[in-house]
Structures are given as structure tokens and as C-alpha cells.
C-alpha positions in Angstrom: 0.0 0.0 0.0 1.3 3.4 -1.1 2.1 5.8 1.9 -0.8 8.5 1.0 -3.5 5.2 0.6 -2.6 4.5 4.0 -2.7 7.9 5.1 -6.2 8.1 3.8 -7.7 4.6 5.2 -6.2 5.8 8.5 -8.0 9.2 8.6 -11.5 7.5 7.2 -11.3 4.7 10.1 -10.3 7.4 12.9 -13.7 9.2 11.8 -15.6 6.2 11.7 -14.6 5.5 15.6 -16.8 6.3 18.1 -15.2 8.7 20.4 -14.1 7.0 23.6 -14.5 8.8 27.1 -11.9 9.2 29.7 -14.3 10.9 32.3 -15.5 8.1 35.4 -19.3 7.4 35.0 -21.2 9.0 37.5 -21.7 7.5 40.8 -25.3 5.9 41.6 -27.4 7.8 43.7 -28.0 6.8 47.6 -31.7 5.8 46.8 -33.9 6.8 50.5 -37.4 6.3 51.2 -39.0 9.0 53.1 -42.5 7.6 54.4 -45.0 9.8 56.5 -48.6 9.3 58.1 -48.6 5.6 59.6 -48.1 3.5 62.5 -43.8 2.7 62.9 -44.9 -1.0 61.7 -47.2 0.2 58.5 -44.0 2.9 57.9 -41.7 0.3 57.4 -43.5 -2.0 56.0 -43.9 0.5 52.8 -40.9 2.1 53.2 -38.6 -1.4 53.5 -40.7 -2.6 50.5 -39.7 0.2 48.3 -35.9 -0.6 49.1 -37.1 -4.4 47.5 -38.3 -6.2 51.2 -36.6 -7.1 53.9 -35.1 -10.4 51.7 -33.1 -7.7 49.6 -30.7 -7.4 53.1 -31.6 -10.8 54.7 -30.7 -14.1 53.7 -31.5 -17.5 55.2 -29.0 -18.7 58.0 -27.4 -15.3 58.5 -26.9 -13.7 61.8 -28.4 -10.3 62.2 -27.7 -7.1 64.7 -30.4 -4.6 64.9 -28.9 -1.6 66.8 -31.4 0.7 68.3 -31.2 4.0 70.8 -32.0 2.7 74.6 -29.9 4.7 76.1 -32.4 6.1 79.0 -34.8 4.9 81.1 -37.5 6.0 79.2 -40.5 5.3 78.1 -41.9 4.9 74.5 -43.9 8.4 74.9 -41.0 10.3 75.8 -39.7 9.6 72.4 -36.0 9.1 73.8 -35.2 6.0 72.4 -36.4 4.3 69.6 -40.2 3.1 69.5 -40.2 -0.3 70.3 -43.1 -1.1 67.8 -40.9 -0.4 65.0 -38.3 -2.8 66.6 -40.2 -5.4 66.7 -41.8 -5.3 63.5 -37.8 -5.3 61.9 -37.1 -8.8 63.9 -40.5 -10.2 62.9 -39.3 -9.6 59.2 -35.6 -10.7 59.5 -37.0 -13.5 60.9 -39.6 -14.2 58.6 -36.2 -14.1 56.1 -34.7 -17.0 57.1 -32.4 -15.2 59.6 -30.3 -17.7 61.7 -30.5 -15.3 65.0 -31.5 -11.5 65.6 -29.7 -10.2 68.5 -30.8 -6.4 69.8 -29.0 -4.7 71.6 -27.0 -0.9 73.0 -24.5 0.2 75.0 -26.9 2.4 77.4 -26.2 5.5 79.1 -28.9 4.3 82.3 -28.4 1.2 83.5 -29.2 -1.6 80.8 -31.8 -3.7 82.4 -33.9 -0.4 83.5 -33.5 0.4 79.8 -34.2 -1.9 78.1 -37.7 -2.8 79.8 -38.8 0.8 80.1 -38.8 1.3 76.6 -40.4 -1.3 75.7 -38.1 -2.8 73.6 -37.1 -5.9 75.6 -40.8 -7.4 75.3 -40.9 -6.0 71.7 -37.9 -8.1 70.4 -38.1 -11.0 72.4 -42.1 -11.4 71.9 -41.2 -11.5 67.9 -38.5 -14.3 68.0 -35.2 -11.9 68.9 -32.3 -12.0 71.7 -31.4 -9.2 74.0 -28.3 -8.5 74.8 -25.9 -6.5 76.9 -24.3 -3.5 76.2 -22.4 -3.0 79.9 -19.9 -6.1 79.7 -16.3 -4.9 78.2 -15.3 -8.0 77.8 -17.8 -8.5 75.0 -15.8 -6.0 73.3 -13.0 -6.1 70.8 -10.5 -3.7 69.7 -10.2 -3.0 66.1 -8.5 -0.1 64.0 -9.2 2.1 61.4 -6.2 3.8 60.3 -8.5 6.2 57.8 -9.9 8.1 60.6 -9.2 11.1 61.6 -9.3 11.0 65.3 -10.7 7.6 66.7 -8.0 4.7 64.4 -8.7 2.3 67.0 -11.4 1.3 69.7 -13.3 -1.2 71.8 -16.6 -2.9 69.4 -19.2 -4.5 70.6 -18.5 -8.6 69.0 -22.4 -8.2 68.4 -21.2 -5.7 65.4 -18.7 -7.2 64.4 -19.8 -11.0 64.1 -22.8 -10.3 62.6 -23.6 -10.9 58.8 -26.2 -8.1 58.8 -26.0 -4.8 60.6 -29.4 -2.8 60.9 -29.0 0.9 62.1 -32.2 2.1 63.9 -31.8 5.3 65.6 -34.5 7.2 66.9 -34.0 11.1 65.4 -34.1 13.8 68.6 -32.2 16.9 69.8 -28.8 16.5 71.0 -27.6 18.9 73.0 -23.7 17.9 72.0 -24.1 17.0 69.0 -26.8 18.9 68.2 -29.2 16.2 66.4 -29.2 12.0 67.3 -30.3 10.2 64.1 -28.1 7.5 62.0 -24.4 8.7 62.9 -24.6 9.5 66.0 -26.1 6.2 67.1 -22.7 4.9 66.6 -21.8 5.9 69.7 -23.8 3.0 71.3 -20.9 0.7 69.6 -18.2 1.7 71.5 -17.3 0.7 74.7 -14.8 4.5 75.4 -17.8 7.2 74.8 -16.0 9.3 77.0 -13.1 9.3 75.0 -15.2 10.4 72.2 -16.4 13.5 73.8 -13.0 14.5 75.0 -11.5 14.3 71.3 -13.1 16.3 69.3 -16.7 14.9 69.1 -17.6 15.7 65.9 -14.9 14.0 64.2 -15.5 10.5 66.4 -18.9 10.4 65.6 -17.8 10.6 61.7 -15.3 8.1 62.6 -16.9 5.5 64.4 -19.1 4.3 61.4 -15.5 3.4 59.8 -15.8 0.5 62.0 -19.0 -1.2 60.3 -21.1 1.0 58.0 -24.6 -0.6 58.5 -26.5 -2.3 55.9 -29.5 -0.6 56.0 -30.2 2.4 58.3 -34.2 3.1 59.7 -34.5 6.5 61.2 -37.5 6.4 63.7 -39.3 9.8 63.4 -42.7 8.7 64.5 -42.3 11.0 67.8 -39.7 13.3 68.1 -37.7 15.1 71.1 -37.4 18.8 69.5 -36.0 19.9 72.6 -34.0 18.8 75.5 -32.0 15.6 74.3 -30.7 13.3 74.8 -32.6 12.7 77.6 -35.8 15.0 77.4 -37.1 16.4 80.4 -41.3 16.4 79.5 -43.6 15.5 77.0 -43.7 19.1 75.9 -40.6 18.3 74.5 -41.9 15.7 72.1 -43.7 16.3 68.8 -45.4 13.2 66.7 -44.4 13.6 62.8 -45.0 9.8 62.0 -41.9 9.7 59.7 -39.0 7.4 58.6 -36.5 7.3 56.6 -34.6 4.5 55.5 -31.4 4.0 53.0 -28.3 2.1 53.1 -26.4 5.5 53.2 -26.5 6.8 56.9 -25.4 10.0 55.6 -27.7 11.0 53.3 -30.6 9.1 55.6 -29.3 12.1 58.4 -28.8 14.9 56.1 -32.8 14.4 55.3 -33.6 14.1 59.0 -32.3 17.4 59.3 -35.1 19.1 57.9 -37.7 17.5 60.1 -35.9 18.9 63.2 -36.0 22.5 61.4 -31.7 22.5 60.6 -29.8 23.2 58.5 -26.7 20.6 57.4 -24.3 23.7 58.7 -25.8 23.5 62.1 -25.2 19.4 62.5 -21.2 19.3 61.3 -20.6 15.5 61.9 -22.9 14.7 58.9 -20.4 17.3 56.4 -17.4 14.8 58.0 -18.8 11.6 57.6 -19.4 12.6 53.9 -15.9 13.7 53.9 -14.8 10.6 54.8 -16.8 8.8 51.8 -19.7 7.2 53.9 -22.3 8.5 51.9 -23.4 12.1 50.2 -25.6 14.5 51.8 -25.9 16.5 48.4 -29.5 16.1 47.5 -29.0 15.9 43.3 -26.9 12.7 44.8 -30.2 11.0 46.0 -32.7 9.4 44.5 -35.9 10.2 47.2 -38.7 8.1 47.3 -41.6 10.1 49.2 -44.1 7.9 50.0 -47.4 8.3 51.9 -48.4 4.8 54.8 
């Protein structure tokens, strides 16, 4: 082949090419259901079936930690820790799922047995098939380390978290009066055995931090009553509003960065979520989610 043949062929075929991009495809979007105006059972009933049902994160034989707020001794009205009707209904399902074992359980800032009773949550869980367990034995706790944090590279887990196959994140959302809001991240907290050291190391940054150390598989935010004022603890029910909301994802951040709005603020005003996101734990840019609204 003469030289200015070849020439030619090669020009025709490079505009016959289809152009080929060097730019990464976008990431997916955290998909979260938002569901309103229901019972905490009928809300996740519809909001868990719009993530694909409860056999989308449960398989037969696995073992499965659900990881709720009982930090006080409190009871369900008070709306300090999360409703124990919407506990139940989640070990029902994981249960109905083929689940091998569903152990509940929290590190608690009252003592454990008061908590777990008050709210309600002990007969919840162990009425629908589930196992209680302690939060207040260190010896049930491992260290591990996470060299990506920031502040908090290693700490004392709960073997709960860290044996299980499935991790279920179900915080009640409230005021915080550290922290500013309780809802997905901060719930971490209940993990660790050394909260105090979390408090005196910059707690913004430990919060962010400690969901290095098992990011759940699905998160449930319980907004059926909220404590608007006064948390962790709350000190009446003046300070509790009923929404009947919840939100559920598999991104905690973006799942708290929604929350935000039903406790009237803004993403500036709760920083851990901004860190978490830093950290690559989820987004809490809303053109980043895909939001299902939906009405129980």
C-alpha cells in the first residue's frame, strides 16, 4: 500500500470511531425512602418494600444485629429512644427471612436492664423471636483499628457488630444537646465501649469516625415522635412532637442529612454529617439521591 493510501484509510477509520471517554461514569445515587402518616410498623413495612423487602438485606441462615437508641430509662412516649413497635416489626421480618438469629442490643447511658424494659423494647424483640443483649460487659468488646480516621484509628466494638452478617441501624431522630441532632451517625456511639473518650477528642470528628468501624446495611430512622428539645434525655412530654416519619437507605449519611429538615436544621448546624461525607460514607448532596416520598 502506497504511503498516502494508508494515510487516507487511516483518517476515514479514525472518523468512523466512536469517540471513547476518559471521564469516570457517575456514581449511583444513595436511593432513600422517606415515608409519612402511619403506625412505625405500616411505615416500614412500605418504606422497607420500596428498598425491595426485607429479603433484599436478609438471607436464610445469616446472623443479624439490629442496633437501636435505649440509652435512658425511658418510656416509649417520651420519644427518647427508639419506638419499640418499629423494633419489633424489623425482627419479625428478618426472621420471617430466614435469619439464623436477631440479637438487639446498645450500650446504654442508664443502666441496661432499666432500659431496656422501660422502653419497651425488651418485650418487643423477644415477643417476635429476637435476643437481648448486653451492652455493659467490656469484655464483649474487641478492639479494632481504622487507620483512615481522623481521630478515633482504633477502639473497643461491641462482638455483636462485628460478628454479625447483617447490621441494621435504627436510631431514633431527637435533639442533641452535644451533637446537636441524634439520628443514623450519631447512634454509633452505642458501639463503643470508650464514649467518654469520644467527647474529649473532638466529638464531631468520632462520631464521623466511628461508622468506619462497620457501615450498616441498612439504616431506619424512627421519626414517628420526636424530642425537638431537651436531648438526649428530654425532660417532658412538651418536648416531644409526633411527625409519623421514617427514613430508610443504606447511606447513613444521606438518611441524616434528610432528618435534618424535620428537626428544622440546616446541614451547617449538625457538622458531623459534612465529616462523615468527607470521609466517603455517603453524600448528603441532595441531586446525589434518588428520594422516594411515600405516603403509609
Amino acid at each position: 500500500m502506497k504511503r498516502r493510501d494508508f494515510l487516507k484509510q487511516g483518517a476515514a477509520l479514525a472518523v468512523a470511531a466512536p469517540a471513547v471517554s476518559l471521564a469516570a461514569a457517575p456514581a449511583a445515587k444513595s436511593k432513600v425512602a422517606v415515608v409519612r402518616n402511619g403506625e412505625p410498623n405500616e411505615l416500614f413495612q412500605k418504606g422497607i418494600a420500596a428498598l425491595g423487602g426485607i429479603t433484599a438485606f436478609v438471607k436464610p441462615g445469616q446472623k443479624v444485629v439490629v442496633k437501636p437508641n435505649i440509652g435512658w430509662d425511658r418510656a416509649p412516649e417520651f420519644a427518647a429512644n427508639t419506638n419499640p413497635i418499629l423494633i419489633g416489626e424489623i425482627v419479625r421480618q428478618c426472621i420471617a427471612a430466614g435469619a439464623a438469629q436477631v440479637e438487639v442490643f446498645d450500650h446504654t447511658c442508664s443502666a441496661w436492664s432499666r432500659c431496656y424494659r422501660t422502653s419497651g423494647i425488651a418485650a418487643a424483640v423477644e415477643a417476635a423471636g429476637g435476643k437481648m443483649v448486653r451492652g455493659d460487659d467490656k469484655d464483649a468488646y474487641r478492639e479494632v483499628e481504622r487507620p483512615q480516621a481522623l481521630n478515633m484509628k482504633k477502639a473497643l466494638i461491641h462482638r455483636a457488630i462485628l460478628d454479625a452478617d447483617v447490621f441494621i441501624n435504627v436510631p431514633i431522630l431527637k435533639h442533641h444537646g452535644g451533637a446537636k441532632m441524634t439520628a443514623c451517625l450519631k447512634n454509633f456511639m452505642g458501639l463503643v465501649w470508650d464514649r467518654q473518650y469520644m467527647h474529649r477528642h473532638n466529638l464531631t470528628q468520632c462520631i464521623a469516625d466511628a461508622v468506619l468501624y462497620r457501615k450498616p446495611d441498612l439504616n431506619i430512622v424512627d421519626a414517628y415522635r420526636v424530642m425537638q428539645t431537651n436531648g438526649p434525655q428530654g425532660v417532658s412530654l412538651a418536648d416531644v412532637r409526633t411527625l409519623r416519619y421514617q427514613i430508610l437507605s443504606t447511606d447513613p449519611v444521606a438518611a441524616d442529612a434528610l432528618a435534618t429538615k424535620l428537626l428544622r436544621f440546616t446541614l451547617a448546624e449538625v457538622p458531623h454529617i459534612r465529616r462523615a461525607a468527607l470521609l466517603g460514607l455517603g453524600t448528603d448532596d441532595e441531586t446525589r439521591m434518588e428520594i422516594l416520598r411515600i405516603e403509609a
